[in-house]
N, C-alpha and C positions, 0 to 999 in steps of 0.2 A: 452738291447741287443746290444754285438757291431755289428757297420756294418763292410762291408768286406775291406775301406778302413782305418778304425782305425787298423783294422789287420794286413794289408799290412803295417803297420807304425811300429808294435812291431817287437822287434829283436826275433831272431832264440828263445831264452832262456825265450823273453816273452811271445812266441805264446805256446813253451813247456809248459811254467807254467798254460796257458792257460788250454793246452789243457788235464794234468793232475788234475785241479781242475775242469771239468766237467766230466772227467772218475770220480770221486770220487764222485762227485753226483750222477753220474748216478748210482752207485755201492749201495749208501747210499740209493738213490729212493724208491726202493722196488717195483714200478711198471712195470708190464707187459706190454711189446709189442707184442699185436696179431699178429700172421699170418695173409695176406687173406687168404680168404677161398681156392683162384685156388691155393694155396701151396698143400694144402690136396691133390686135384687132380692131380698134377704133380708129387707129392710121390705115390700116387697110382699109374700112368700110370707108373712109372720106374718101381715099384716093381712089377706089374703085367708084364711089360716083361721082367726082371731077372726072376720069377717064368716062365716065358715061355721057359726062355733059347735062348731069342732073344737082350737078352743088351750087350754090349759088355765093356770091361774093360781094362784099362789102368794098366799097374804095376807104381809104383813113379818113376823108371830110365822114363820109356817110356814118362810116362809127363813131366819130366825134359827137355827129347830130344827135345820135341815137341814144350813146350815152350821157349827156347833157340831160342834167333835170330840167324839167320842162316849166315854165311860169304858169302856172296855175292857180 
């Protein structure tokens, strides 16, 4: 395993190489990573209040605005 200060030693290209030969593993793996279980329950609470007609919804400009640092 490295640690975080061997990391901080590799340059920009080796942390990349790095960090696409664990996407490749990871991809290679085949293993699942569960949810917990309070996922289930926070997908049902939204869905139960969009089916209420109490969720409210962002368009993509509107999140774009919102998350944009603002000039101040």
């Amino acid at each position: 395993m490295l640690e975080s200060a061997q990391i901080n030693k590799m340059s920009m290209a080796e942390r990349l190489q790095a960090m696409e030969q664990l996407w490749d593993a990871l991809c290679r793996g085949g293993g699942e990573v569960s949810s917990p279980e309070w996922h289930a329950d926070v997908l049902a609470d939204r869905k139960a209040r969009a089916d209420r007609g109490e969720a409210k919804f962002l368009t993509l400009d509107e999140l774009k605005t919102r998350l944009r640092p603002s000039e101040s």
